[in-house]
DSSP file (Angstrom, degrees, kcal/mol; ACC not computed):
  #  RESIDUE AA STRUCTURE BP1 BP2  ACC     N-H-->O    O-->H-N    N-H-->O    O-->H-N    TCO  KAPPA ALPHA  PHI   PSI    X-CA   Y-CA   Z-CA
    1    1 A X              0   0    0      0, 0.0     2,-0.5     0, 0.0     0, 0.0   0.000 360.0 360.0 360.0 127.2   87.7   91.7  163.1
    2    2 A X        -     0   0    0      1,-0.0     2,-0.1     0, 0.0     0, 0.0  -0.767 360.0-121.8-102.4 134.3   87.1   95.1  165.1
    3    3 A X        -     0   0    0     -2,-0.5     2,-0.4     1,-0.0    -1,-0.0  -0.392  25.0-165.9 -56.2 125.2   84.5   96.5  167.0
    4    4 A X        -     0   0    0     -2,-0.1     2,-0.2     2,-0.0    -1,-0.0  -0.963  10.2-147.8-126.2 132.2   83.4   99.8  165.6
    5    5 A X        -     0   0    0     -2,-0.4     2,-0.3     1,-0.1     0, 0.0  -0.544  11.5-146.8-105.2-174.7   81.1  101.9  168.0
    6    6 A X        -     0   0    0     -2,-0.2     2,-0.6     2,-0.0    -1,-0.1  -0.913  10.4-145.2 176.8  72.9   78.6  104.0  166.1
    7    7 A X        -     0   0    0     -2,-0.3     2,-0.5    25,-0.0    -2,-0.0  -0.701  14.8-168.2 -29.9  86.5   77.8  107.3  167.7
    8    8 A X        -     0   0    0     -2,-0.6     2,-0.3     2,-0.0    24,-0.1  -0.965   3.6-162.6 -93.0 131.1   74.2  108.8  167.6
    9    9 A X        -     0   0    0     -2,-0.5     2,-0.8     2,-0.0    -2,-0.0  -0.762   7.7-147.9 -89.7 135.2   73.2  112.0  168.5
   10   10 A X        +     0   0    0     -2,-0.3     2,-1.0     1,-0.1     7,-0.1  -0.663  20.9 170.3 -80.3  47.8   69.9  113.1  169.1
   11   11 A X        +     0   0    0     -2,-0.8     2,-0.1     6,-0.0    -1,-0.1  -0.339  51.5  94.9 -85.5  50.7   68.5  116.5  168.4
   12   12 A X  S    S-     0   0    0     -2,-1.0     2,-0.3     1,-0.3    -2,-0.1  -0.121  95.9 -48.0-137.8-156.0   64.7  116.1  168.9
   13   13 A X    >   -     0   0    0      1,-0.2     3,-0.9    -2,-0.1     4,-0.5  -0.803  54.9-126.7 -90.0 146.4   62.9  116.9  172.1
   14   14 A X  T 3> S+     0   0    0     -2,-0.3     4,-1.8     2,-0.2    -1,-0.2   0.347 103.5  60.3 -41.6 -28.0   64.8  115.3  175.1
   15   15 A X  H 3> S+     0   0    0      2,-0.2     4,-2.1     1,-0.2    -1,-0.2   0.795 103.4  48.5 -75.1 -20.4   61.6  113.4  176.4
   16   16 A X  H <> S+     0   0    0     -3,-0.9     4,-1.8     2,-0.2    -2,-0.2   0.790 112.4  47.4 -86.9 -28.3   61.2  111.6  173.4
   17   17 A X  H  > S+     0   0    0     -4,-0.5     4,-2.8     2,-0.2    -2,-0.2   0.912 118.3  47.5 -82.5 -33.6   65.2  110.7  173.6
   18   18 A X  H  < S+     0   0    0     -4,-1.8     5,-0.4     1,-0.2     3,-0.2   0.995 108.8  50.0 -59.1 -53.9   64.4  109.7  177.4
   19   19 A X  H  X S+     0   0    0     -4,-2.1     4,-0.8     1,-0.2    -2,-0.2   0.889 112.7  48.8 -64.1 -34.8   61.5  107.8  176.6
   20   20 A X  H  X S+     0   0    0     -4,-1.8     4,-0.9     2,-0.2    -1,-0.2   0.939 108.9  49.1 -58.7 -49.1   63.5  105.8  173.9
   21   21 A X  H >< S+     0   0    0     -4,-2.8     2,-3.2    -3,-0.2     3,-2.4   0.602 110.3  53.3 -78.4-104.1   66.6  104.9  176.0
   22   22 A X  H 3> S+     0   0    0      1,-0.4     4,-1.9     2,-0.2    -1,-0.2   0.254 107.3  51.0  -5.8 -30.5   64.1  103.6  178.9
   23   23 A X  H 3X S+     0   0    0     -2,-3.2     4,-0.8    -4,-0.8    -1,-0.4   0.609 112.9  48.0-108.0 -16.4   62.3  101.3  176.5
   24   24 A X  H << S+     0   0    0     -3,-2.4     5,-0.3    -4,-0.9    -2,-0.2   0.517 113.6  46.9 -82.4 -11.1   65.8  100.0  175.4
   25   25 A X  H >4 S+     0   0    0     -4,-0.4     3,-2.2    -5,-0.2    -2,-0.2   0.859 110.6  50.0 -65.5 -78.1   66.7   99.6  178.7
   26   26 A X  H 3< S+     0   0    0     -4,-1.9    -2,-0.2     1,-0.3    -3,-0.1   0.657 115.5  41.1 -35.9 -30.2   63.7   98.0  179.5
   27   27 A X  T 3< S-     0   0    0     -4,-0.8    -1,-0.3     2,-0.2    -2,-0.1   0.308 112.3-115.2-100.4   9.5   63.9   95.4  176.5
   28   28 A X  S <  S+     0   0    0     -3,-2.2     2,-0.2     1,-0.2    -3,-0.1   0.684  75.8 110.8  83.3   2.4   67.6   94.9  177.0
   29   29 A X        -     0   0    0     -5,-0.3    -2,-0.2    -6,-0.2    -1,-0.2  -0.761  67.2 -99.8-115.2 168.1   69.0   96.2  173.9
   30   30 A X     >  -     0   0    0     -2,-0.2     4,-2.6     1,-0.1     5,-0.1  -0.526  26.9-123.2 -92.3 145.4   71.3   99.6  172.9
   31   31 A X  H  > S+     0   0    0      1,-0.2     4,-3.7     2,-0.2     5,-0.2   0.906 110.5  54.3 -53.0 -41.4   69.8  102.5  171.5
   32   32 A X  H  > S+     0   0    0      1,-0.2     4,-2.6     2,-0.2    -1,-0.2   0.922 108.1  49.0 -77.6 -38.7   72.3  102.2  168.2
   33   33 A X  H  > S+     0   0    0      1,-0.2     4,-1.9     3,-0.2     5,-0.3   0.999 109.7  49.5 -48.2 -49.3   71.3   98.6  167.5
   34   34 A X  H  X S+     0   0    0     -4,-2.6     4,-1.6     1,-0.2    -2,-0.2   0.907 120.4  39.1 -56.5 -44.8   67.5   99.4  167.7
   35   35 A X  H  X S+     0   0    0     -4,-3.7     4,-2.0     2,-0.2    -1,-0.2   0.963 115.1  54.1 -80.1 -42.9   68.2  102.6  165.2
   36   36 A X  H  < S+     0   0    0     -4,-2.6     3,-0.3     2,-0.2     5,-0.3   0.960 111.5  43.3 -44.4 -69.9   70.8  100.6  163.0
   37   37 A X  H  X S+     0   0    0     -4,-1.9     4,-2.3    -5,-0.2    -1,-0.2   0.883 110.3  56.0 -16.4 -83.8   68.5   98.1  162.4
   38   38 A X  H  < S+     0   0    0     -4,-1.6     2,-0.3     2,-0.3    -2,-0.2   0.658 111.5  45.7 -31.5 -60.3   65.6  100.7  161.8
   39   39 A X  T  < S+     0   0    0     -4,-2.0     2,-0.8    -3,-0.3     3,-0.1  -0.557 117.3  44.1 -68.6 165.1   67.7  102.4  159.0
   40   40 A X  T  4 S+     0   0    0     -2,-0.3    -2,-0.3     1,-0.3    -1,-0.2  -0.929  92.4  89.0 -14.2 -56.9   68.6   99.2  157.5
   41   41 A X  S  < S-     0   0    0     -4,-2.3     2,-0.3    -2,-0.8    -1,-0.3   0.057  72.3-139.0 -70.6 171.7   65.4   97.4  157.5
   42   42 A X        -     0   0    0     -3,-0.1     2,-0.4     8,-0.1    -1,-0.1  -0.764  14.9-168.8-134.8  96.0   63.4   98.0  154.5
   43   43 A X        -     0   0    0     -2,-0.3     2,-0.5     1,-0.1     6,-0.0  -0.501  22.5-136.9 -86.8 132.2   59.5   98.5  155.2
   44   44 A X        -     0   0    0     -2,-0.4     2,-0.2     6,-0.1     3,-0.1  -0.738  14.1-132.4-105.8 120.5   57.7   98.4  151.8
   45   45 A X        -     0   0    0     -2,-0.5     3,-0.4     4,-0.2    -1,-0.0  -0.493  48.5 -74.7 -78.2 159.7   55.1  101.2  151.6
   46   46 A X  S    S+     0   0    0      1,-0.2     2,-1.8    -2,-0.2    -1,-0.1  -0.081 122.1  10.6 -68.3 148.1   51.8   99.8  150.3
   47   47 A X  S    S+     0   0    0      1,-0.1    -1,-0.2    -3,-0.1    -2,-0.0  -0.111 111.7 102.4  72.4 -43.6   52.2   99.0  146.0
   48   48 A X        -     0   0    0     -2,-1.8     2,-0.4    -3,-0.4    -1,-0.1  -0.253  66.9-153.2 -90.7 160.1   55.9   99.6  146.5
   49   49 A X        -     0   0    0     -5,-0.1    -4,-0.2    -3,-0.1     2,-0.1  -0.805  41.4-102.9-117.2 154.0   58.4   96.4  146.7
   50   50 A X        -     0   0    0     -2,-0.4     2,-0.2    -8,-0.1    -6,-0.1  -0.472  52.6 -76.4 -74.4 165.6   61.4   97.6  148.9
   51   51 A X        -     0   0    0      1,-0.1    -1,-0.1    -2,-0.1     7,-0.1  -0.337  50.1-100.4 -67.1 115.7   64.5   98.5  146.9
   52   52 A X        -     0   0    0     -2,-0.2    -1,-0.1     1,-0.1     3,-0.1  -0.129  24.6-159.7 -28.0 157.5   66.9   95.8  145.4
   53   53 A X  S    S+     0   0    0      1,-0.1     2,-0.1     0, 0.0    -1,-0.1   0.571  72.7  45.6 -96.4 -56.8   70.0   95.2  147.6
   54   54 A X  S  > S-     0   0    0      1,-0.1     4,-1.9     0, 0.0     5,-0.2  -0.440  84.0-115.3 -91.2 164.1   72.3   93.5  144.8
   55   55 A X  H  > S+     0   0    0      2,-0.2     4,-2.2    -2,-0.1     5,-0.3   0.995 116.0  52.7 -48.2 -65.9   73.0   94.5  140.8
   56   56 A X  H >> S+     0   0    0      1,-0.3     4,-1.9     2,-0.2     3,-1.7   0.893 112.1  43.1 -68.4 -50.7   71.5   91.5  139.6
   57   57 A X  H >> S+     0   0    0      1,-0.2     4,-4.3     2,-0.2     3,-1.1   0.942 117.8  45.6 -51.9 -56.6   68.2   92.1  141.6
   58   58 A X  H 3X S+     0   0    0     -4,-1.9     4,-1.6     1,-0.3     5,-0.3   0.827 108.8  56.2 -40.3 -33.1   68.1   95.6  140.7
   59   59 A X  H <X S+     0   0    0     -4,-2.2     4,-0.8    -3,-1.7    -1,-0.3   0.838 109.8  45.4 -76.1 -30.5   68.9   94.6  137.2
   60   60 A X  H <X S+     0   0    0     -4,-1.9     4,-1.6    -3,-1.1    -2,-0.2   0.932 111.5  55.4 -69.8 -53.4   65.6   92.3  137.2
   61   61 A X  H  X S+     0   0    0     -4,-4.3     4,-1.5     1,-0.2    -2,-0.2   0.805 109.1  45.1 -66.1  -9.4   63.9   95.2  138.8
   62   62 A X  H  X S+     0   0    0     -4,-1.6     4,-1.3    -5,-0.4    -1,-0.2   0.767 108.7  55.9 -67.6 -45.7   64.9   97.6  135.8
   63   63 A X  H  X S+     0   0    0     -4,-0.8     4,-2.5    -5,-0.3    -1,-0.2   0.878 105.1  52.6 -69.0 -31.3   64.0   95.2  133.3
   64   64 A X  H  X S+     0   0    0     -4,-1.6     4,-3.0     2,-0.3     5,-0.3   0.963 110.3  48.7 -82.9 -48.3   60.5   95.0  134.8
   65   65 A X  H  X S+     0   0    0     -4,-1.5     4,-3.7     2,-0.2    -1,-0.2   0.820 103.3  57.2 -30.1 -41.3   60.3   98.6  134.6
   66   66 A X  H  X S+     0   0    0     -4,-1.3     4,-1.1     1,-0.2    -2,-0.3   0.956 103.8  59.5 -68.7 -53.1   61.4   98.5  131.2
   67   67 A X  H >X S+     0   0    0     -4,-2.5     4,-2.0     2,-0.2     3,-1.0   0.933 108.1  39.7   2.0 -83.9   58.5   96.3  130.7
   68   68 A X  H >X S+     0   0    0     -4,-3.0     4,-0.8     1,-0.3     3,-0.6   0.957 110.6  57.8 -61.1 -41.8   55.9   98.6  131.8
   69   69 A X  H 3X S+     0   0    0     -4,-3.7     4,-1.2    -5,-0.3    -1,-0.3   0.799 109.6  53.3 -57.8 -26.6   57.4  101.7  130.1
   70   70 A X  H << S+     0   0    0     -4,-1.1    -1,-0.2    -3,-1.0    -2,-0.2   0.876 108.5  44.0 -46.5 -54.6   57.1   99.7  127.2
   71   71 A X  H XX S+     0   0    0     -4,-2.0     4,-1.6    -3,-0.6     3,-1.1   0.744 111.4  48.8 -11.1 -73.8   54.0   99.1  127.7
   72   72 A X  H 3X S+     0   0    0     -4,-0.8     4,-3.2     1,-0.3    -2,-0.2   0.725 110.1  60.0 -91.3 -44.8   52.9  102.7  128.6
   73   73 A X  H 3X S+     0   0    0     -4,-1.2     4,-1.0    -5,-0.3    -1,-0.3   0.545 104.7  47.0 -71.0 -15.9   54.8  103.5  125.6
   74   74 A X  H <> S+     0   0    0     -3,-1.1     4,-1.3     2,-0.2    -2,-0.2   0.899 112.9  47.2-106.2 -72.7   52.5  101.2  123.4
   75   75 A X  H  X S+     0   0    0     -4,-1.6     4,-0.8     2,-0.2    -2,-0.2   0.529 103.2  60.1  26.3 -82.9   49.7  102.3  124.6
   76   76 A X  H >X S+     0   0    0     -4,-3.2     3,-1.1     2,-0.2     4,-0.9   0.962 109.4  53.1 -55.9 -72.7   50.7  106.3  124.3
   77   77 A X  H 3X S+     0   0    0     -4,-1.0     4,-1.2     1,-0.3    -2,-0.2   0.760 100.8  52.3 -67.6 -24.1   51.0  105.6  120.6
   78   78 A X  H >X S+     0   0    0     -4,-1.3     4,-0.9     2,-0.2     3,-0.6   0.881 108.7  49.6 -77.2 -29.8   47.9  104.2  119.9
   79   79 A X  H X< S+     0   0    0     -3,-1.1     3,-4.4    -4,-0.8     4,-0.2   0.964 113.8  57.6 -44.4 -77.0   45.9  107.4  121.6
   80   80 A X  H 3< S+     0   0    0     -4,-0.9    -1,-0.2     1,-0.6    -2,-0.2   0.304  98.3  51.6-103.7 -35.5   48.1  109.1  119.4
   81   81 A X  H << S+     0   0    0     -4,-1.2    -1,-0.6    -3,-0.6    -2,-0.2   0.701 106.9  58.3 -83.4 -25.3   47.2  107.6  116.5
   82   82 A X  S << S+     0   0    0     -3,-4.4    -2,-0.3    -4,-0.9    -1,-0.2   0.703  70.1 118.2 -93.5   6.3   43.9  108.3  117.1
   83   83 A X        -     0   0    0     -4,-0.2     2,-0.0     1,-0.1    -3,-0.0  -0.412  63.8-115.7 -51.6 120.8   43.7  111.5  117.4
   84   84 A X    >   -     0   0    0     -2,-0.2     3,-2.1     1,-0.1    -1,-0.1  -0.152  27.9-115.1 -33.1 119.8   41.6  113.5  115.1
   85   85 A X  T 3  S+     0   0    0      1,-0.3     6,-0.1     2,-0.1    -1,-0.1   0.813 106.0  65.0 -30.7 -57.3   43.3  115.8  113.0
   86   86 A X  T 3  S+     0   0    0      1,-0.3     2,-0.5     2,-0.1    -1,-0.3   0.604  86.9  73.4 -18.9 -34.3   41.8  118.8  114.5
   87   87 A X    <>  +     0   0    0     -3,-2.1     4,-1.3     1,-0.2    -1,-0.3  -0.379  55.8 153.9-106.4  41.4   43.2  118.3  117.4
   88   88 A X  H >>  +     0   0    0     -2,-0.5     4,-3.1     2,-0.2     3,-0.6   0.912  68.2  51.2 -36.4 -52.2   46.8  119.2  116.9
   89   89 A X  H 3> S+     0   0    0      1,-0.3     4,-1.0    -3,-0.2     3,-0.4   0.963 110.3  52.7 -55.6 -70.8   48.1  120.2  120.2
   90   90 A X  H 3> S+     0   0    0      1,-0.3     4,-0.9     2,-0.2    -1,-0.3   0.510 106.4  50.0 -34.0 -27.3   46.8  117.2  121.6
   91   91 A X  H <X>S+     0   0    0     -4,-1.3     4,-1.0    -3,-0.6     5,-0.6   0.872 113.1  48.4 -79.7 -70.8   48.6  115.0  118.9
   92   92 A X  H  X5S+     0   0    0     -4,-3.1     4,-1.1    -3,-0.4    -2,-0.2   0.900 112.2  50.2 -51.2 -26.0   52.2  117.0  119.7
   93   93 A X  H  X5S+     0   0    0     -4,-1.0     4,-3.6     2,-0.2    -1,-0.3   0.908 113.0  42.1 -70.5 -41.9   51.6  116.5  123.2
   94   94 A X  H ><5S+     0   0    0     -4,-0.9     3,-0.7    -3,-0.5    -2,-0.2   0.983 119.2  50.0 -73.8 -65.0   50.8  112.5  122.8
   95   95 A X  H 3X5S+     0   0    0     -4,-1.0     4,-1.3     1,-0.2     3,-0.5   0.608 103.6  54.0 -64.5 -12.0   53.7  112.4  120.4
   96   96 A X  H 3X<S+     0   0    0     -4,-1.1     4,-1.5    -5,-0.6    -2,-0.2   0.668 108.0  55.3 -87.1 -10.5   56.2  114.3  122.8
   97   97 A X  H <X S+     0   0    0     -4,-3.6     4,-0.6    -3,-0.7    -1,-0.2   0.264 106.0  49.2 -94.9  23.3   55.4  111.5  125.5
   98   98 A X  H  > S+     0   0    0     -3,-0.5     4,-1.5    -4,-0.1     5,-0.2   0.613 105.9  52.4 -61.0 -61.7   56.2  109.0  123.4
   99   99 A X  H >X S+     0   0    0     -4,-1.3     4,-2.1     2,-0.2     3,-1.2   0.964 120.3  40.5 -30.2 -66.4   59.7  110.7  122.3
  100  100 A X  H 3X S+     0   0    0     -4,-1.5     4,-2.6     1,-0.3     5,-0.3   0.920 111.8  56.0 -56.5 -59.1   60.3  110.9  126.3
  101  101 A X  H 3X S+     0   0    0     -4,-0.6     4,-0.8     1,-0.2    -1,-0.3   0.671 113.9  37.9 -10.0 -52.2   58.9  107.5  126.9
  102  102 A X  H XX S+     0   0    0     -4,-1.5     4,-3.4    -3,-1.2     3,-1.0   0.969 111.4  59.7 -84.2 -61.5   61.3  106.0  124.4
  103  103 A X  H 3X>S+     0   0    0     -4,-2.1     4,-3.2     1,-0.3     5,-0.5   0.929 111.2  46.0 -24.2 -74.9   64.3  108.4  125.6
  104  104 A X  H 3<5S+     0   0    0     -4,-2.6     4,-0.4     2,-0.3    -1,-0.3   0.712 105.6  56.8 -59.3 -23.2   63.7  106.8  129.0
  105  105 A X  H <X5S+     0   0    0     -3,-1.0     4,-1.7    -4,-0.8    -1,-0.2   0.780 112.3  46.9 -65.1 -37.9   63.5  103.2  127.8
  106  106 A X  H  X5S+     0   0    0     -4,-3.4     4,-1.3     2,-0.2    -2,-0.3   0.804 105.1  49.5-126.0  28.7   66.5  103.7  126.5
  107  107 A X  H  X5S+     0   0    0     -4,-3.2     4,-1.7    -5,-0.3    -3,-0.2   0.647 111.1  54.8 -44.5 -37.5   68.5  105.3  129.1
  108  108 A X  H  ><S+     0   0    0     -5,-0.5     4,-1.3    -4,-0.4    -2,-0.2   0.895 114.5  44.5 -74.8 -42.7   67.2  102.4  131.4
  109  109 A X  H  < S+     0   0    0     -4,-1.7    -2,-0.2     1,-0.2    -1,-0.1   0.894 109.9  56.0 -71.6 -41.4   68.7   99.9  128.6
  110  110 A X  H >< S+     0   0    0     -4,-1.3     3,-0.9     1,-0.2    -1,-0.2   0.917 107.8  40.4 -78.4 -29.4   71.4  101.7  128.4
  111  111 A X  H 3< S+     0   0    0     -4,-1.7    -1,-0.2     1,-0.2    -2,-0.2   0.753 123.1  40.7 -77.0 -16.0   72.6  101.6  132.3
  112  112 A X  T 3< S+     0   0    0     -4,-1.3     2,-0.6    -3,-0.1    -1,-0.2  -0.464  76.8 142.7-122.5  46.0   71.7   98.0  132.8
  113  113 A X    <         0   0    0     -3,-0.9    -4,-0.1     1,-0.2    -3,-0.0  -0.801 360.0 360.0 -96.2 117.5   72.9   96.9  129.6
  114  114 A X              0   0    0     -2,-0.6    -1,-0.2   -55,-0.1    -5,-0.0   0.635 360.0 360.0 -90.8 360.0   74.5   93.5  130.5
């Protein structure tokens, strides 16, 4: 196994790149671990789950999507059905996000079909 060293350059204000290497000095570690990490890790923004790593997980998160767009999708048709006749646009609109809806359910089926 070989050592591979892992340049980074810096192009931000020069105090902030001093201040960084001094506080990685100070805790005892190199600047390129502290940032590798830091792009690796995966900090989950509030509601959001961080991004699968593997197929299969990804393939569970897809499916769960597929879920809700279903959902969403069930939903969409029933507004849709109740729209008054009058109300045409409104109707073509509620039925052409159902057409997408579905398009995109199965597009999703169709890239994670196993």
């Amino acid at each position: 196994m070989t050592n591979k060293m892992t340049q980074i350059k810096f192009t931000i204000d020069s105090n902030i790149v001093a201040a960084f290497k001094a506080k990685c000095m100070a805790d005892g570690v190199s600047m390129t671990s502290v940032i590798r990490q830091w792009m690796c890790a995966r900090q989950p923004t509030k509601g959001v789950e961080p991004i699968p790593l593997t197929r299969p997980k990804r393939r569970i998160a897809v499916t769960k999507i597929i879920t809700l767009l279903d959902e969403i999708l069930a939903m969409e048709e029933r507004y849709r059905d109740s729209i008054p006749e009058q109300f045409t646009q409104r109707y073509e609109w509620s039925d052409l996000a159902c057409d997408h809806l579905a398009d995109a359910i199965d597009n999703l089926r169709d890239a994670f079909d196993p």
